[in-house]
C-alpha positions as CSV (number, residue, x, y, z in Angstrom):
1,X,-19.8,-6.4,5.6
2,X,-17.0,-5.8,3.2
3,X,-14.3,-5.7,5.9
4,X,-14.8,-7.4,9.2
5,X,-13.0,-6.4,12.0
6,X,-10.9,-9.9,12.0
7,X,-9.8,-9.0,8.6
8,X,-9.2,-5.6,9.4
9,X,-6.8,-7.0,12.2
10,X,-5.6,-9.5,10.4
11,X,-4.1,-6.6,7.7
12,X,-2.5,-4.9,10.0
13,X,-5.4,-2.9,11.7
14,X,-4.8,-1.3,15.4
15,X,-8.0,0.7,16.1
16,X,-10.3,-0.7,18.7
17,X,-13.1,-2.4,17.4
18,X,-15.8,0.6,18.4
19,X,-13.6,2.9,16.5
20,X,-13.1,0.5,13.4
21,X,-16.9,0.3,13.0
22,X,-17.4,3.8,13.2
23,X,-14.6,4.1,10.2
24,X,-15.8,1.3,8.5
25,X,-19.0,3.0,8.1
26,X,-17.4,5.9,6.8
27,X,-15.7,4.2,4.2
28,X,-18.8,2.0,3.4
29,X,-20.7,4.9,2.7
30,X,-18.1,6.0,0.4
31,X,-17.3,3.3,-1.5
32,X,-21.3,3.2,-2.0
33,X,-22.1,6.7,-3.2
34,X,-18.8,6.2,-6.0
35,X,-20.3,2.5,-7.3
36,X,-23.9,3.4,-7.0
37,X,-24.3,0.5,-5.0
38,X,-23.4,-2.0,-6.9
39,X,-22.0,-4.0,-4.0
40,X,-24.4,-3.8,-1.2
41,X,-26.5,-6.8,-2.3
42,X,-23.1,-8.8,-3.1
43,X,-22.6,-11.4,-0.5
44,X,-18.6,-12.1,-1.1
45,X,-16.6,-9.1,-1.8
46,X,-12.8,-9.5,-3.7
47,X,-10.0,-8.8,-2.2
48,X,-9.3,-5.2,-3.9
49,X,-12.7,-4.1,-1.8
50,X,-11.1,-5.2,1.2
51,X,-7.9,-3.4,1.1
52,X,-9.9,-0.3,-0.4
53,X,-11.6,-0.6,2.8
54,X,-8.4,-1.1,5.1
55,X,-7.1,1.9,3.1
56,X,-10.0,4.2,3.5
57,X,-10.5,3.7,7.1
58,X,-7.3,4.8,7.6
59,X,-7.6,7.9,5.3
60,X,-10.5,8.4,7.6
61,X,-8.4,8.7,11.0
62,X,-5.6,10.8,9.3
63,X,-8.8,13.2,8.7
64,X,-10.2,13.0,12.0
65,X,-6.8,13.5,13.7
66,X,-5.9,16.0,11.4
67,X,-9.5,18.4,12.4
68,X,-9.3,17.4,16.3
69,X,-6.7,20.1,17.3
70,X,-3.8,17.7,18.8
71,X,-6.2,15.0,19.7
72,X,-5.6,11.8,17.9
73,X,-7.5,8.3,17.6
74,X,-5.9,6.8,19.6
75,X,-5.4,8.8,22.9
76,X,-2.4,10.3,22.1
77,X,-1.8,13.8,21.5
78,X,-0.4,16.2,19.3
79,X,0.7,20.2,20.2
80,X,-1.4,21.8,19.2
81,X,0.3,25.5,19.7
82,X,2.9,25.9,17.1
83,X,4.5,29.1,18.1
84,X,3.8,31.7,20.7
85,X,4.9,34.7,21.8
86,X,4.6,36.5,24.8
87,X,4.3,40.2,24.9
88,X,2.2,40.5,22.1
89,X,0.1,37.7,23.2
90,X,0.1,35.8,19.5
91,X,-0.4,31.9,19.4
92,X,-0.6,29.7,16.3
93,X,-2.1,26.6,16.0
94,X,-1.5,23.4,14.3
95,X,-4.8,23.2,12.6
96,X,-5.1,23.1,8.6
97,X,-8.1,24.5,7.5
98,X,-10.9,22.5,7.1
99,X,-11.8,23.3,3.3
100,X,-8.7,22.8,2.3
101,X,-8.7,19.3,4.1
102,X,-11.7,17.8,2.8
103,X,-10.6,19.0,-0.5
104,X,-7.6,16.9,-0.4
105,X,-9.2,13.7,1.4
106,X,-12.2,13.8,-1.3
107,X,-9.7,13.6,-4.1
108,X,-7.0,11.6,-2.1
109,X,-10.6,9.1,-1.7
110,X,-11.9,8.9,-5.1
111,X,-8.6,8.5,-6.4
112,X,-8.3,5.5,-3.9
113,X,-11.4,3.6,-4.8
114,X,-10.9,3.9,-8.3
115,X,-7.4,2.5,-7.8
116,X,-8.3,-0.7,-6.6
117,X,-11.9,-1.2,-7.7
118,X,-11.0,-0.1,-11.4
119,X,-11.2,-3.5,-12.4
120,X,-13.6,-5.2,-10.0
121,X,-17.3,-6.5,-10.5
122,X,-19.6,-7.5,-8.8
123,X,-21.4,-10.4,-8.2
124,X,-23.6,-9.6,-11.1
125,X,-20.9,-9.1,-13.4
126,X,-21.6,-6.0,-13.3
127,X,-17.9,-3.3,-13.3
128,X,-18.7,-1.1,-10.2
129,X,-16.9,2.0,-11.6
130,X,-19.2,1.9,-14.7
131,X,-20.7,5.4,-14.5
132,X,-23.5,4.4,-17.2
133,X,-26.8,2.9,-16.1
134,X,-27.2,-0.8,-16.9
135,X,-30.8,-1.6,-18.5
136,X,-32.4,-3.0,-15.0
137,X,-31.1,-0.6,-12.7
């Protein structure tokens, strides 16, 4: 696991631990499609990876918040009604569009991972960014 949910805590980290493996996942999966793998047979992951981690899952819950009308992680709510008015009957909501969301979070992501993992290799000495093939892959 590149982040357990003691070191997730430990960081700073609030979410329950259901909701942080849920996340974690999410993040996992991300960090995995950008380094082509290159970590999942690692067995002790640098510290960079870990706050990339930390940082995604919470990139993650701004995302799900954000697309939940009001609803946050945690339990707490947001209005979800901006404005309304009555004798025209016209409500706006609080609710970006989705396009435009996971537009920004895929950039806001990649741009995340290659910030901390620009420099990192893995256990085979291997740079995880590399965007080449290396001659056993």
């Amino acid at each position: 696991m590149y982040l357990t949910y003691e070191e997730y805590q430990n960081m700073g980290g609030t979410l329950d631990e259901t909701t942080f493996n849920d996340y974690y996942f999410q993040a996992k999966a991300l960090i995995d499609y950008v380094t082509f793998n290159r970590l999942v047979a690692d067995t002790t992951f640098p510290i960079e990876l870990k706050y990339c981690v930390f940082r995604l899952i919470k990139l993650v819950q701004q995302q799900t918040d954000a697309l939940s009308m009001g609803w946050k992680s945690d339990g707490s709510t947001e209005p979800a009604i901006a404005s309304q008015s009555n004798d025209g009957v016209s409500i706006s909501y609080n609710v970006p569009r989705a396009d435009i969301l996971f537009s920004l979070t895929r950039n806001e992501t990649e741009d995340m991972i290659r910030q901390y993992l620009v420099d990192v290799r893995n256990e085979a000495g291997r740079r995880v960014l590399y965007r080449g093939i290396y001659p056993d892959e």
